[in-house]
C-alpha positions in Angstrom: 38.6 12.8 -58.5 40.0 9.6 -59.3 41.8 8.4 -62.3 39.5 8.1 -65.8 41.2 4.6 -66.0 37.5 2.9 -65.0 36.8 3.4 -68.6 38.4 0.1 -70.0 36.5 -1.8 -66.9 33.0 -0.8 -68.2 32.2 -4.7 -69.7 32.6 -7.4 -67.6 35.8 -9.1 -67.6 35.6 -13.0 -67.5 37.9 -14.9 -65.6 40.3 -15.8 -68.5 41.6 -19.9 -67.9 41.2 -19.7 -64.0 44.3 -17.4 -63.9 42.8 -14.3 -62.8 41.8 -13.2 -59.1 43.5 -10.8 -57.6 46.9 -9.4 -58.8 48.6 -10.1 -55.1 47.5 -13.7 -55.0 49.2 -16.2 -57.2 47.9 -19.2 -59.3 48.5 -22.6 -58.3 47.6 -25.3 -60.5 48.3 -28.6 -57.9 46.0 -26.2 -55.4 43.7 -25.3 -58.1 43.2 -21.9 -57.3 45.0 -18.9 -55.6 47.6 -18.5 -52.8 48.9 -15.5 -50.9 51.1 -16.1 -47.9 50.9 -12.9 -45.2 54.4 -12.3 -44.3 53.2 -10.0 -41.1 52.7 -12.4 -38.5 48.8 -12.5 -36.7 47.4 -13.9 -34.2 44.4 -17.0 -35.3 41.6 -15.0 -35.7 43.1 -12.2 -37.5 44.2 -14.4 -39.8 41.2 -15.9 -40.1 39.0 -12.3 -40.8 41.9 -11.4 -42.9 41.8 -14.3 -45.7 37.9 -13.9 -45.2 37.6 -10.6 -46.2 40.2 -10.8 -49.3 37.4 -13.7 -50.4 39.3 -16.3 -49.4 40.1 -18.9 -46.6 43.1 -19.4 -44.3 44.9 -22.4 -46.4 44.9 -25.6 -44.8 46.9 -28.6 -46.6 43.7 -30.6 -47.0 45.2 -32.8 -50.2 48.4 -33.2 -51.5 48.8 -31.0 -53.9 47.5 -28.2 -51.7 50.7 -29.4 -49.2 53.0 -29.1 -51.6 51.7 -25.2 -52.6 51.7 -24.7 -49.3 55.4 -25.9 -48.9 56.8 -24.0 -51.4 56.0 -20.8 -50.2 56.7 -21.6 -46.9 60.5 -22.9 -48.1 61.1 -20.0 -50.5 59.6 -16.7 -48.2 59.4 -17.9 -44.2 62.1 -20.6 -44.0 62.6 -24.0 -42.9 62.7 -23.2 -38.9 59.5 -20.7 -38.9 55.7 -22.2 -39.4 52.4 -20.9 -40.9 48.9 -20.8 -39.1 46.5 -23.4 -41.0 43.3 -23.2 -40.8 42.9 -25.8 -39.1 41.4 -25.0 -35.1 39.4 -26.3 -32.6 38.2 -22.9 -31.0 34.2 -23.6 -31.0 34.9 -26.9 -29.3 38.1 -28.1 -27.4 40.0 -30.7 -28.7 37.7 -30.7 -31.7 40.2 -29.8 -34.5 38.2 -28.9 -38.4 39.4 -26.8 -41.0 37.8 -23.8 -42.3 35.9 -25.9 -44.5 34.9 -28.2 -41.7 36.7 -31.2 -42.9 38.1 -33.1 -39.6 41.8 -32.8 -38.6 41.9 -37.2 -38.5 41.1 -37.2 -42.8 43.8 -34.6 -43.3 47.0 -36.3 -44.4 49.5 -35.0 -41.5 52.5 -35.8 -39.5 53.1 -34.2 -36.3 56.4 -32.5 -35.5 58.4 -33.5 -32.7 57.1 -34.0 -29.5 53.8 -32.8 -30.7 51.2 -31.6 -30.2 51.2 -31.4 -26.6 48.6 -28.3 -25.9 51.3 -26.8 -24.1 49.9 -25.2 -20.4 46.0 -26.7 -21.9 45.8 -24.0 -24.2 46.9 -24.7 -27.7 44.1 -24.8 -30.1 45.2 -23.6 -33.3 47.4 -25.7 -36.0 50.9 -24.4 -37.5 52.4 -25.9 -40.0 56.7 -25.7 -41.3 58.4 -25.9 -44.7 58.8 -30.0 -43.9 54.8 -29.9 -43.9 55.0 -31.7 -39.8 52.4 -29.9 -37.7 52.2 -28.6 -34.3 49.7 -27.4 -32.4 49.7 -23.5 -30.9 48.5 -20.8 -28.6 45.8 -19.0 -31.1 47.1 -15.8 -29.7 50.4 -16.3 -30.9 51.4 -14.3 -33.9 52.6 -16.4 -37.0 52.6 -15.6 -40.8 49.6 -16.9 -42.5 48.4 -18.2 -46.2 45.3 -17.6 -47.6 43.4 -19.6 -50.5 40.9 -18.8 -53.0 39.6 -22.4 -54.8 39.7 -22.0 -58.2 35.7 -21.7 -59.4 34.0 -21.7 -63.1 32.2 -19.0 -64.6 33.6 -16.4 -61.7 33.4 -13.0 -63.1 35.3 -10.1 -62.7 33.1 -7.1 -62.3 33.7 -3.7 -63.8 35.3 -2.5 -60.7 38.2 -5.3 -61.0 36.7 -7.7 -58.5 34.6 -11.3 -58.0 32.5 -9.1 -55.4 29.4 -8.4 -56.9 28.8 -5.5 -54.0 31.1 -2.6 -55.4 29.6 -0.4 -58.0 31.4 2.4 -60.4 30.0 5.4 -60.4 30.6 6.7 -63.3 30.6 10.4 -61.9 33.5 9.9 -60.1 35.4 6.7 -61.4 35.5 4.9 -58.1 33.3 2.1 -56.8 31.3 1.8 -53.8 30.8 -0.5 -51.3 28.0 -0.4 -48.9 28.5 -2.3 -45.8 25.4 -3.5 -43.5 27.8 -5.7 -41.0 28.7 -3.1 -38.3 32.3 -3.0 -37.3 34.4 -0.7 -35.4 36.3 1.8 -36.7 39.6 0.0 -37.0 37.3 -3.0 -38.6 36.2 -1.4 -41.0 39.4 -0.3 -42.1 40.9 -3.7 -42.2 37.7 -5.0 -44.2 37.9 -2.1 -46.9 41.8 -2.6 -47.2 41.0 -6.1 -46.8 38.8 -6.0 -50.2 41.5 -3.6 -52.3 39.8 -0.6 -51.2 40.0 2.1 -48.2 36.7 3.8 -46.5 35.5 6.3 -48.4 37.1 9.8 -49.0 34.5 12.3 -50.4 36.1 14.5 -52.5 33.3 17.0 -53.9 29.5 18.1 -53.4 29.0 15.2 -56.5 30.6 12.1 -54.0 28.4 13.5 -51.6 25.3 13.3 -53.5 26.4 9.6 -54.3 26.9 8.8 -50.3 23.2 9.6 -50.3 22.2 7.6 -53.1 24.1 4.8 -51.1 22.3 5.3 -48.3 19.0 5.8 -50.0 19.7 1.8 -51.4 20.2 0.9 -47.5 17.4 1.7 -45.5 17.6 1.5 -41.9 15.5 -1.5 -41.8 17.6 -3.3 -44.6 20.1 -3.5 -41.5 20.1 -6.3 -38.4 21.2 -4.9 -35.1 21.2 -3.1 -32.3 23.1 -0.2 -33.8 22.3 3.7 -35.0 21.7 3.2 -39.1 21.3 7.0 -40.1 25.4 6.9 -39.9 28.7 4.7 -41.2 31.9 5.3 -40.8 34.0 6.5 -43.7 38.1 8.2 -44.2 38.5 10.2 -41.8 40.3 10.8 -38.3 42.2 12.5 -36.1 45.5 11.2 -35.9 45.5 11.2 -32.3 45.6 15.2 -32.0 41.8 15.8 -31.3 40.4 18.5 -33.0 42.3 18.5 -36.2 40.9 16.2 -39.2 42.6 14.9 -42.0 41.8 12.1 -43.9 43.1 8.4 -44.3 45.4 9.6 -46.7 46.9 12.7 -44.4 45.3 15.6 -46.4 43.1 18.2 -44.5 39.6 17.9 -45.1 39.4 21.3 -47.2 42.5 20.2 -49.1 40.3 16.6 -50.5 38.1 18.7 -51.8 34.6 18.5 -49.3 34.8 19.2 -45.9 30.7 19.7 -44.9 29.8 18.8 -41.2 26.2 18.2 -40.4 24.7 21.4 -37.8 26.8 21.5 -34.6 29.4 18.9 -36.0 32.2 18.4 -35.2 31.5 18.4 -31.4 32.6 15.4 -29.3 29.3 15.2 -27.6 30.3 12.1 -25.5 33.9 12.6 -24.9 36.0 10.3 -27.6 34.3 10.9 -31.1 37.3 10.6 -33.0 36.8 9.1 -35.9 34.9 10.1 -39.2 31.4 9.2 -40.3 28.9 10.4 -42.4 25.5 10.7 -42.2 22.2 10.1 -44.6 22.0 13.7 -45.7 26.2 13.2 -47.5 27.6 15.6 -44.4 30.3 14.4 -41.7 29.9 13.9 -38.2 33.0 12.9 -35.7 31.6 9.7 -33.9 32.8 7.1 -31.3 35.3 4.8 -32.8 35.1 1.7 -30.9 31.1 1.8 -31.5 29.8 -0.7 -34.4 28.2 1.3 -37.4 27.6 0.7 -41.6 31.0 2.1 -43.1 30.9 2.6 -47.0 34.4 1.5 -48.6 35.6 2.9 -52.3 38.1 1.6 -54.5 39.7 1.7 -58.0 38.3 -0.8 -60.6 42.3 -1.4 -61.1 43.3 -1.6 -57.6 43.5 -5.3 -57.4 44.4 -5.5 -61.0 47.7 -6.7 -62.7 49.9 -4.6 -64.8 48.5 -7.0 -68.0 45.3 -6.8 -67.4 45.1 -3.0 -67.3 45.9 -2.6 -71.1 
């Protein structure tokens, strides 16, 4: 079961001078809001779903004192030679550069790095940008390190689980909090979005989280859900690690070892050849499913997970 720590988180915490988001983005006060550059270079669109899902936007030097945030990280952790993805893209319309926000790339102060932009072999539709703040234009597919920026907003909240999103829940029989996503993803999504949000897909750990997956379901009806997609599943922490047959969860334990290891009637059984990953079902037992198929996933975390050391005590 997880740590007793939730205790502390059971009043909501205000946001405390517009310091307080998330303990791996920073404060910037000339950005008003938060920054967090993604060393681990990505191509566009991953950087795009990434900064999304942490609550945020890919950064784009829209004013002046967003450039010079923008700068400073880019001098102190890439270096002067290497450049950032911006946020700024023309891939719904060629040629037709916005930023996230949809402010055009003609009323963003900029200066274009030498001999650019020159959509190199017509397909360049994505905007870097280097530690001298000069732009170029790039290949979407290419990977580059990426920043991503929450705007600094009044009266945010943080939520007993240690969050601004009002979608997790604790559970006080357990300690953790829940997350029931609608938005069907793949497998491999739905990890991304869970870590994405300071949490992982679910791990039940006892007949008691079980009863509490179907609680979670019981709030998500099938109908609550758009799309063509099978709703009396989602995907949860769970896998094979590539050696079919064996399970172990997200976290490398064996099933038995985490404490609830409960497959629904003729589970596990590969019915259509490549049901390798883990999901659950309405009634709280597992089923191995198809991992590149879109379902619900549920995602759990830590009320203290995206929490600073200070704020903990």
């Amino acid at each position: 079961m997880r740590s007793i720590i939730f205790l502390i988180f059971l009043c909501t915490v205000a946001v405390l001078d517009g310091k307080r988001f998330r303990c791996d983005y920073t404060y910037f006060a000339n950005a008003d809001g938060w920054l967090k550059l993604h060393r681990v270079p990505a191509n566009w669109r991953e950087a795009r779903l990434r900064c999304h899902l942490e609550g945020g936007n890919l950064a784009s030097p829209l004013n002046d004192g967003m450039r010079e945030a923008m700068k400073s990280l880019i001098s102190q952790e890439v270096g002067t030679t290497c450049g950032v993805y911006t946020g700024i893209h023309a891939t719904f319309s060629r040629g037709d550069f916005f930023s996230i926000e949809g402010v055009p790339l003609w009323k963003i102060p900029h200066k274009w790095a030498p001999n650019e932009p020159d959509n190199f072999n017509d397909s360049e539709s994505c905007i870097a940008t280097f530690a001298d703040s000069s732009f170029a234009d790039v290949n979407c597919n290419e990977p580059f390190p990426y920043i991503c920026y929450k705007q600094s907003q009044k009266n945010v909240l943080l939520t007993n689980c240690g969050t601004i999103d009002n979608e997790y829940t604790l559970d006080a029989r357990t300690g953790s909090c829940y997350k029931f996503h609608k938005v069907p993803r793949t497998w491999s999504r739905a990890y991304m979005a869970c870590a994405a949000e300071g949490a992982y897909l679910t791990i039940l750990n006892s007949e008691v989280e079980s009863t509490v997956i179907k609680e979670l379901f019981a709030k998500n009806p099938g109908g609550s859900m758009l799309g063509n997609f099978w709703k009396d599943i989602a995907f949860i922490g769970f896998h094979d690690w590539g050696e079919h047959g064996e399970w172990l969860t997200i976290e490398g334990r064996t099933l038995h070892d985490s404490g609830f290891h409960k497959f629904s009637g003729g589970e596990p059984n590969n019915a259509t050849t490549g049901e390798f990953c883990g999901g659950v079902y309405r009634n709280g037992m597992f089923d191995d499913i198809w991992c590149e198929n879109k379902y619900a996933f549920i995602c759990e975390k830590s009320p203290s997970s995206l929490l600073c050391p200070d704020d903990e005590n």
